[in-house]
RODO-2510 file (C-alpha; in nm, 4 decimals, decimal comma):
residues 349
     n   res          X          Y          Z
     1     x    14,6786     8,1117     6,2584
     2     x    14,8635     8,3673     5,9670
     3     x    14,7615     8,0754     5,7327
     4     x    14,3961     7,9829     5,8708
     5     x    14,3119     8,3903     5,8443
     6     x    14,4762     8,4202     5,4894
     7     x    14,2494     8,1896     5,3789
     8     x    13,9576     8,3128     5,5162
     9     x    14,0713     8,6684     5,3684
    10     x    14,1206     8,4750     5,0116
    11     x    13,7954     8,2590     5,0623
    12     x    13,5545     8,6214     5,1347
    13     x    13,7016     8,7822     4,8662
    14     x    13,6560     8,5344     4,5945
    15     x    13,2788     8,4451     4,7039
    16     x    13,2446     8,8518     4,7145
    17     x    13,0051     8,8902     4,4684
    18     x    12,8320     8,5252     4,4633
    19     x    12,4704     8,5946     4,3644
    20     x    12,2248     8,5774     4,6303
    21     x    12,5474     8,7004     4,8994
    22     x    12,3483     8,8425     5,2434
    23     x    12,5642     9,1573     5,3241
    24     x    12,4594     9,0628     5,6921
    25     x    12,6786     8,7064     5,5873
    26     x    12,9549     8,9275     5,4767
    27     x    12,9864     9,1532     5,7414
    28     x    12,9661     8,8247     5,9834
    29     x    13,2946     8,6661     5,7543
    30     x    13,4996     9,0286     5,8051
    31     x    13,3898     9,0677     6,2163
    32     x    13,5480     8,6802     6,2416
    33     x    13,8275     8,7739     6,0885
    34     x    13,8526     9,1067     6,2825
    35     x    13,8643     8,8981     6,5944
    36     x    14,1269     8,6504     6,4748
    37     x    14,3419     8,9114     6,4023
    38     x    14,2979     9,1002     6,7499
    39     x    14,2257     9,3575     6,5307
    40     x    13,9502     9,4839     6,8165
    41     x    13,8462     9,8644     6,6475
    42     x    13,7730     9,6662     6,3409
    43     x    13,5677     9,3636     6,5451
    44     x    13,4253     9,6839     6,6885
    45     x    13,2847     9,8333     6,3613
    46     x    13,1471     9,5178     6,2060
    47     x    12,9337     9,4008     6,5244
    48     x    12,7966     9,7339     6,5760
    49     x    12,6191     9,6563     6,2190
    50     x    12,5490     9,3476     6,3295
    51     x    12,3262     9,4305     6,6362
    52     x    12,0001     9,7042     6,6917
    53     x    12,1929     9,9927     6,8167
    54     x    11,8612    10,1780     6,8469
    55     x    11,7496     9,9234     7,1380
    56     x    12,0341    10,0128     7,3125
    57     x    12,1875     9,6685     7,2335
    58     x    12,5583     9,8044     7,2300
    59     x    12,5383     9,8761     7,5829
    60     x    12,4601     9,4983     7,6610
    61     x    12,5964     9,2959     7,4019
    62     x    12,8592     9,1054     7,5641
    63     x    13,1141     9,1074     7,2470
    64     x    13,1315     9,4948     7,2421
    65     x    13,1431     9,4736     7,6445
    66     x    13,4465     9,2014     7,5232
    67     x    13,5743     9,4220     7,2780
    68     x    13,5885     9,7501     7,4615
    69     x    13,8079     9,5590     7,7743
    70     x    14,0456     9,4328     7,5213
    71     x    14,1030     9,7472     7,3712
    72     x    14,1590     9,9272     7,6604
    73     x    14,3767     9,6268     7,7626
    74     x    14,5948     9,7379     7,4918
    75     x    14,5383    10,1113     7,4201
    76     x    14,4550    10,2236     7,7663
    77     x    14,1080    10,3510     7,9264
    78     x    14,1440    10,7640     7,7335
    79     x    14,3285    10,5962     7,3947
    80     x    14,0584    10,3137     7,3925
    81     x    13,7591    10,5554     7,4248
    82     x    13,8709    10,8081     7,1449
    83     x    13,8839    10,5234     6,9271
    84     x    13,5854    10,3774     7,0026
    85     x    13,4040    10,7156     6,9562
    86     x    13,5700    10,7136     6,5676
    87     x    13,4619    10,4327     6,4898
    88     x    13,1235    10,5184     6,6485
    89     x    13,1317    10,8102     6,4063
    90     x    13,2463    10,6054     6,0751
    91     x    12,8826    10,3830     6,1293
    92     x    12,7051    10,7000     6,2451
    93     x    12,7822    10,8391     5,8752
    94     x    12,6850    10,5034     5,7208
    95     x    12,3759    10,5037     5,8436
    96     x    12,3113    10,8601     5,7732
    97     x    12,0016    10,8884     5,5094
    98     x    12,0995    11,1105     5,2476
    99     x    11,9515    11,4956     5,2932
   100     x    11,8097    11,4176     5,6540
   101     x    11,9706    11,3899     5,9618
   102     x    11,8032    11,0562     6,0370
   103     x    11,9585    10,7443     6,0740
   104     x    11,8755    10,4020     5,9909
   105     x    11,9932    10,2348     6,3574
   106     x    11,8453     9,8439     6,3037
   107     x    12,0993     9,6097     6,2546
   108     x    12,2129     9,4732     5,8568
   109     x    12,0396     9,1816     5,8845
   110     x    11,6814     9,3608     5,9752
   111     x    11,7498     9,6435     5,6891
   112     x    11,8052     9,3264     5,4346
   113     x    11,4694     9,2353     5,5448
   114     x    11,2618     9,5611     5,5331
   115     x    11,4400     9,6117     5,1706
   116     x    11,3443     9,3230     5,0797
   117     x    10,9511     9,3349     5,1814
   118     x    10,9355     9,7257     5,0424
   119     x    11,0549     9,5694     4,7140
   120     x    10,7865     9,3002     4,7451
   121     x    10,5341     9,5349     4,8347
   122     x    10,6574     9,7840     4,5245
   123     x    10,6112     9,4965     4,2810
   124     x    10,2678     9,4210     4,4021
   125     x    10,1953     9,7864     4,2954
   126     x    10,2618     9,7120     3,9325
   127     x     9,9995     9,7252     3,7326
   128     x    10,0347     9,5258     3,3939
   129     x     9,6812     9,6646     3,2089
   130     x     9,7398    10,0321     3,1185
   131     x     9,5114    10,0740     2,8668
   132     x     9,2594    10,3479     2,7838
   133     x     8,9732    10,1985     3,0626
   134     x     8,8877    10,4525     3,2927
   135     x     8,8855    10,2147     3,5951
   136     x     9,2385    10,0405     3,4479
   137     x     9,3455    10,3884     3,4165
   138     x     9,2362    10,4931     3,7389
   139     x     9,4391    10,1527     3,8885
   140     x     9,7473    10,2499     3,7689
   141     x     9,7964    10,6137     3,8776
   142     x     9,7242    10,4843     4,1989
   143     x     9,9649    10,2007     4,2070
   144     x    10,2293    10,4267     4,0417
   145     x    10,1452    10,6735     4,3239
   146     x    10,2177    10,4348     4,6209
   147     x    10,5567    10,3281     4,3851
   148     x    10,6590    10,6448     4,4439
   149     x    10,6405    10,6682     4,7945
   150     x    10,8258    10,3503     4,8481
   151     x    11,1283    10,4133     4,5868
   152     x    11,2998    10,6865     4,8726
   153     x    11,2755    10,4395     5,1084
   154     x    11,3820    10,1432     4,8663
   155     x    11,7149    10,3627     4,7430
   156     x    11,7974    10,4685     5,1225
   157     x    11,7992    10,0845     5,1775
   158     x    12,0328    10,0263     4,9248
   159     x    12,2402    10,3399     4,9619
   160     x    12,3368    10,2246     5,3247
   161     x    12,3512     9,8372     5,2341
   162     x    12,5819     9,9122     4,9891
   163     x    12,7847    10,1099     5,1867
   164     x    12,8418     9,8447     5,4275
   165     x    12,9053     9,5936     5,2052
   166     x    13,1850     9,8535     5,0377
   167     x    13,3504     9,8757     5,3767
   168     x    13,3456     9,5442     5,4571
   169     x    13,4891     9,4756     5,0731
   170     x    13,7579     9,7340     5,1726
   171     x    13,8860     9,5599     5,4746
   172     x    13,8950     9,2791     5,3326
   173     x    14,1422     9,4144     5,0935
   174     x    14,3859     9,6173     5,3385
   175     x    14,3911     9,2845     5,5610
   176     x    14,4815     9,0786     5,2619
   177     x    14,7516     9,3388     5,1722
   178     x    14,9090     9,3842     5,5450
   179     x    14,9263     8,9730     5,5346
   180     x    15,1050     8,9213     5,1998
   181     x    15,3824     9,2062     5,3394
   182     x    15,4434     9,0034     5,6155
   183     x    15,1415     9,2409     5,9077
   184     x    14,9911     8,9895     6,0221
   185     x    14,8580     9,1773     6,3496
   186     x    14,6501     9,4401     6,3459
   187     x    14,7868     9,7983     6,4257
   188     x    14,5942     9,8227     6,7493
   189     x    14,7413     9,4809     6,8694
   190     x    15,0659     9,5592     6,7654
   191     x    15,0590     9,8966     6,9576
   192     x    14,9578     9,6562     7,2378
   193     x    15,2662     9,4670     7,1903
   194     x    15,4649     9,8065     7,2141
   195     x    15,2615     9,8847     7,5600
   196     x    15,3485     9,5108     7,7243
   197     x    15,7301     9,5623     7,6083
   198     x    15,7787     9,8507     7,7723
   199     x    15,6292     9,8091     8,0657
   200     x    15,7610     9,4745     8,1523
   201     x    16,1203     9,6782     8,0873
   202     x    16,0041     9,8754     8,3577
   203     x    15,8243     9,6485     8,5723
   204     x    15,9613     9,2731     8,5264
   205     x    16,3012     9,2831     8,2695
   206     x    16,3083     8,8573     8,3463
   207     x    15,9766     8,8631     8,2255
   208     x    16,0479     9,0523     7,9426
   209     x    16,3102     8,7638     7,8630
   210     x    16,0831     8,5061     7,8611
   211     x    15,8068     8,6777     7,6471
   212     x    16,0767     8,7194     7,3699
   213     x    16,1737     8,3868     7,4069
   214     x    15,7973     8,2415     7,3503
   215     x    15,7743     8,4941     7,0373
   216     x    16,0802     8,3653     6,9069
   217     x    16,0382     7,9662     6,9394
   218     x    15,6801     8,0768     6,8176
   219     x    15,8246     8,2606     6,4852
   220     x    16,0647     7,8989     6,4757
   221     x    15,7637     7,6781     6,4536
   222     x    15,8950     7,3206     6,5008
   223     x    15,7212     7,1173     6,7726
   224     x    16,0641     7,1298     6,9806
   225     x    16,0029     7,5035     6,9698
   226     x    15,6501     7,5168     7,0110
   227     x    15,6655     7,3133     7,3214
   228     x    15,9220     7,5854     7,4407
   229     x    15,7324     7,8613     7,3343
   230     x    15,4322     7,7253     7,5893
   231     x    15,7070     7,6760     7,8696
   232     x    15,7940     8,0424     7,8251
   233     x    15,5292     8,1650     7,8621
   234     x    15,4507     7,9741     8,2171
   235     x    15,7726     8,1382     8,3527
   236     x    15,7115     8,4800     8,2170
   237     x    15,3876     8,4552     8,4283
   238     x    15,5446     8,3637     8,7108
   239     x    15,7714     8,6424     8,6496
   240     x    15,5900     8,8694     8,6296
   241     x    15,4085     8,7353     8,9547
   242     x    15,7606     8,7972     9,1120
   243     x    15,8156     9,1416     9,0467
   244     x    15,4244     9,2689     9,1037
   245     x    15,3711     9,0043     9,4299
   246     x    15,7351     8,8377     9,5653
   247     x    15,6877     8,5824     9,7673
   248     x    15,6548     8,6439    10,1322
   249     x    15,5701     8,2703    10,2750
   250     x    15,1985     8,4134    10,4549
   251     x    14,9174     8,2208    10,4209
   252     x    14,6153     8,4396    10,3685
   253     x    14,2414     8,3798    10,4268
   254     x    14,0300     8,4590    10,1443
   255     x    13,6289     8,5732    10,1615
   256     x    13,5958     8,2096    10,0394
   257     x    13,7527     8,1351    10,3553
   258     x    14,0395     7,9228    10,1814
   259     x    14,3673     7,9506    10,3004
   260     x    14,6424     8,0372    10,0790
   261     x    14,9556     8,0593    10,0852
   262     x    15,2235     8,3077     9,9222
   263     x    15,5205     8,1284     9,8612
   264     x    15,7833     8,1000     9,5897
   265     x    15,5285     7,8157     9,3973
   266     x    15,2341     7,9272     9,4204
   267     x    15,2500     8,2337     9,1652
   268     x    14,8918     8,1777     9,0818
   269     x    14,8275     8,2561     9,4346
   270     x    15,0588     8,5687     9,4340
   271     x    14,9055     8,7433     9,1153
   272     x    14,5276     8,6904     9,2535
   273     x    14,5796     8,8366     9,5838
   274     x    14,7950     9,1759     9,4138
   275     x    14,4894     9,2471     9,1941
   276     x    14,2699     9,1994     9,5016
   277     x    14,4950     9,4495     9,7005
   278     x    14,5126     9,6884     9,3977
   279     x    14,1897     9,6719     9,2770
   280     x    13,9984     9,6506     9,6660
   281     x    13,9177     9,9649     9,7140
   282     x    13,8143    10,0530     9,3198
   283     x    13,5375     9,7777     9,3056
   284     x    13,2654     9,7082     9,4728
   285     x    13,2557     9,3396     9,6425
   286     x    13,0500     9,1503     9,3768
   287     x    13,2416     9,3005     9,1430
   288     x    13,5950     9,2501     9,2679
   289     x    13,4899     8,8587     9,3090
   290     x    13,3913     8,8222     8,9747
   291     x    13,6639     9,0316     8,8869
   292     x    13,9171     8,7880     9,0669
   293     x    13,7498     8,4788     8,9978
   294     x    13,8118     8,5750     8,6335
   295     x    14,1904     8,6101     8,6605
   296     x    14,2303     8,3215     8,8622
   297     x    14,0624     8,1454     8,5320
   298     x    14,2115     8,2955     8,3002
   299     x    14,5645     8,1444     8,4508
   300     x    14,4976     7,8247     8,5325
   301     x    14,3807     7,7857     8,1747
   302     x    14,6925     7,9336     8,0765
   303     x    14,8483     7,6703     8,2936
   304     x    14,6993     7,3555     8,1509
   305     x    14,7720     7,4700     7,8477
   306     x    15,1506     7,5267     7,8801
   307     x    15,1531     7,1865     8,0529
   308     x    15,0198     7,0182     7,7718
   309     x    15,3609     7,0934     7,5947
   310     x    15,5140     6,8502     7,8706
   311     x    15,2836     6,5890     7,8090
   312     x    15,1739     6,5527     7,4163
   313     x    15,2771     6,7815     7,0718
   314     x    15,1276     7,1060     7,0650
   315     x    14,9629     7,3014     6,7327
   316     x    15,1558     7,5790     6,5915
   317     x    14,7721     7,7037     6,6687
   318     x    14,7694     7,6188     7,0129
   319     x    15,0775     7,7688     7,1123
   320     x    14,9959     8,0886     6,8913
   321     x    14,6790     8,1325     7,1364
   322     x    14,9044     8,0366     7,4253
   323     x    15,1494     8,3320     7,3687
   324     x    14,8589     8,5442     7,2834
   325     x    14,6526     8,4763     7,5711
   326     x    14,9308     8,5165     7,8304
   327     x    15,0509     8,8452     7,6270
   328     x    14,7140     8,9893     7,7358
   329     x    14,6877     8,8542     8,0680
   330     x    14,9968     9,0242     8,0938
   331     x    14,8687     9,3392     7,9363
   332     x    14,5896     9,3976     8,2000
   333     x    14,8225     9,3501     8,5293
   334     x    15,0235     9,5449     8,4122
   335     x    14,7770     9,8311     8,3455
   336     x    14,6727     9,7483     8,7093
   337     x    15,0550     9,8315     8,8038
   338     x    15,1004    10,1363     8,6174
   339     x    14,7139    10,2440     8,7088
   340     x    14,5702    10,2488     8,3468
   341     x    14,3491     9,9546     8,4223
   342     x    13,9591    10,0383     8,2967
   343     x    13,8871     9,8608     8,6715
   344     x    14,0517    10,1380     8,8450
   345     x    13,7428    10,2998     8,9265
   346     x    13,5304    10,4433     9,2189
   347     x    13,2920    10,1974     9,3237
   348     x    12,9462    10,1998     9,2553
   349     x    12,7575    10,2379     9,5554
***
């Protein structure tokens, strides 16, 4: 994954300044490579240009409703919202229009377009006779009158346009620099990492074990290790599932009226019904089931895909997601533990 993202850092950089380069296309290139890096406050900043904040759109749009649960997966719910609110700030001041306290809100792609009629519409103002004729005269004051207007707006265009695409340019840089000193995660995932450690010292110290193990057989990289790196993970889940929910043997009837049972094996079991205890009396019911029903995806993907080591050679990409994936399924029952998860709420009535 290092390798994939390198090049993508490499590849942006050196079709920077192609001719004819959308800044919307740019800012898409730097948001994908925001996300492969888990490097979620920078994700954040790039898709806010990338949607109509003055429709309301980043209270819908489902990859800063994405983004904002990972980072508070990592950061917690108070850590996660301060940071959110400075990056809110660093595109509030990009969009600023110089001398007003106005703000250009529509999303990169839109101000590309509006720049690029109000320079069509300037041009159709020109006036190529300016000679002595009264009426040729009279022509081209006008057209150089209705110029005017539409240079502020023109220049405020490419004022903020060129801002972005001088951000973007800049993270593009400090990304390529954190990879060639051997950074390849992102300060607000690593900080992540630092949360999951400690609490698992706290929490599950066998689980712990096994998450080091998968990091190191990752860092080794042969398919003998990879393989190993997926099987690590599978037992630091169930783990973890130990120490939150031991196993107590009862069978328990869900709202889906399925019987399950709570024994040493069935650690899928185990970790769905302690975020249903935990979490019962914070959501509402709709919520809590969709709530659940993610979880219970979430590991049984994480499942197949540790079983695929058993069964056939696994990607150093694959097992890179694996470790990833289970690091932040970790992450958020954890938070649920310690009572720092964003779902630990009143609910709605």
């Amino acid at each position: 994954m290092q390798d994939h993202v390198a090049q993508l850092v490499t590849s942006a950089l050196d079709a920077f300044d192609q001719p004819g380069k959308s800044v919307a296309a740019l800012v898409r290139q730097a948001a994908r490579i925001a996300a492969l890096r888990q490097d979620y406050l920078a994700q954040y900043r790039f898709q806010m240009e990338l949607i109509d904040v003055g429709t309301g759109a980043a209270k819908t749009d489902p990859t800063i409703a994405m983004i904002n649960g990972n980072l508070v997966t990592l950061l917690g719910a108070a850590d996660a919202g301060a940071q959110v609110v400075e990056m809110y700030m660093h595109y509030y001041s990009g969009r600023k229009i110089s001398g007003s306290d106005n703000l250009y809100v529509i999303s990169v792609a839109q101000l590309e377009s509006y720049l690029a009629q109000a320079r069509g519409v300037y041009n159709e103002y020109s006036v190529a006779d300016k000679t002595s004729n009264y009426y040729a005269h009279t022509t081209a004051v006008a057209a150089d009158k209705q110029q005017a207007k539409l240079l502020p707006i023109i220049h405020q265009h490419e004022s903020i346009l060129e801002r972005i695409r001088q951000d973007v340019y800049n993270y593009l840089l400090q990304t390529e620099t954190s990879l060639h000193s051997g950074k390849p995660s992102s300060s607000v995932f690593e900080r992540g990492l630092e949360y999951v450690r400690a609490s698992l010292a706290e929490y599950a110290p066998a689980a712990l074990e096994k998450f080091a193990a998968a990091e190191a057989s990752l860092a080794a990289g042969t398919p003998e290790d990879l393989t190993h790196a997926l099987t690590s993970t599978r037992r630091m889940i169930k783990d973890l599932a130990d120490a939150l929910y031991p196993p107590t043997g009862q069978t328990i009837i869900g709202e889906d009226r399925i019987e399950r049972v709570m024994n040493d094996d069935a650690y899928r079991n185990r970790l769905i019904q302690f975020a249903k205890e935990m979490l019962g009396n914070s959501l509402s019911g709709k919520v809590l089931g969709e709530t659940l029903a993610s979880y219970g995806k979430r590991i049984s993907n994480l499942d197949s895909m540790a079983n695929k080591g058993v069964h056939s050679d696994v990607t150093a990409s694959e097992a890179e997601q694996c470790v990833i994936w289970t690091f932040m399924l970790a992450a958020d029952l954890l938070r649920i533990a310690d009572g720092t998860s964003q779902d630990l709420k009143p609910a709605s009535k």
